[in-house]
N, C-alpha and C positions, 0 to 999 in steps of 0.2 A: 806742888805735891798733891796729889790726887788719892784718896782712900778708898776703903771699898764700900763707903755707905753712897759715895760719888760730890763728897764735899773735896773743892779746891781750896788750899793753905795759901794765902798770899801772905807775905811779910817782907820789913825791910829791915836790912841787917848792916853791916859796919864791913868793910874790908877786911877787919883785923880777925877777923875770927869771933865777937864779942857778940852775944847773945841779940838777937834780933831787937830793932826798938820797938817794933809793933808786927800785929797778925790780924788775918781776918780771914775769915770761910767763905766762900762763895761759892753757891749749889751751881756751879755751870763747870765749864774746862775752858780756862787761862790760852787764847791766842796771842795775843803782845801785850808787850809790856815797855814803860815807859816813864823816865823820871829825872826828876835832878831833885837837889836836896830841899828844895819848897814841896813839891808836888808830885805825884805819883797818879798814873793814868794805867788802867787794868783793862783790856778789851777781849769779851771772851767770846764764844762760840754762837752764841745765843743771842750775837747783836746786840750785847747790853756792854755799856762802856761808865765802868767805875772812879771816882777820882777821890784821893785821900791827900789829906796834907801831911803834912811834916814828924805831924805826933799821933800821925795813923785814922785821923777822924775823916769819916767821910764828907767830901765839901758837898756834894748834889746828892739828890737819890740816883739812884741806877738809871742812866739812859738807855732807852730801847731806839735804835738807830735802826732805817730802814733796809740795811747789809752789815753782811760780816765787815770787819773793819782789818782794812789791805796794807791800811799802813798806819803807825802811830807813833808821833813824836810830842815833845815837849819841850819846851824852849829852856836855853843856858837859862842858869840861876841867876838872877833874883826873879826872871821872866817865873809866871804863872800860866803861861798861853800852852794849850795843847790844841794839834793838828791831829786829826784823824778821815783818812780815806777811805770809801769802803770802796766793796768789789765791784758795785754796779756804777763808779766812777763820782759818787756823792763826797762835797769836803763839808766839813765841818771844823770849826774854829771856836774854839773857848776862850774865854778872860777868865781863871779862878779866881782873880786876885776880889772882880765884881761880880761874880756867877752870871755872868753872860756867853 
């Protein structure tokens, strides 16, 4: 959700309808999005690619990646590993679990 001062709402919420667990703002616009119940991987427009844990804390500062990112997954639970491809054909592979 995008407002008019141009902050993005990112938050993870519950199937059932029950109030989001966590929120965060981030001055850019939300391209994919990607997650299982460890980890949450945010890749927006700006080539900067986000990751939060479980209880919403950011695990790295903001990565600035040298393209937009084409594609972004994150591996079944208990896995912590996110894959991200960007446009100009670059992979990138993370371990959250060791911030590598």
């Amino acid at each position: 959700l995008r407002n008019a001062a141009g902050w993005t709402a990112v938050s993870h919420g519950r199937d059932n309808g029950a109030p989001a667990l966590w929120s965060d703002m981030l001055l850019d616009t939300v391209e994919a999005v990607a997650g299982n119940g460890r980890v949450s991987a945010v890749a927006c427009t700006e080539s900067t690619v986000y990751f939060y844990s479980e209880a919403g804390r950011r695990i790295l500062p903001a990565l600035l990646l040298p393209a937009r990112v084409a594609f972004l997954e994150v591996g079944p639970a208990p896995s912590q590993s996110v894959v991200a491809v960007t446009c100009d054909a670059s992979l990138f592979v993370w371990d959250l679990a060791t911030s590598r």
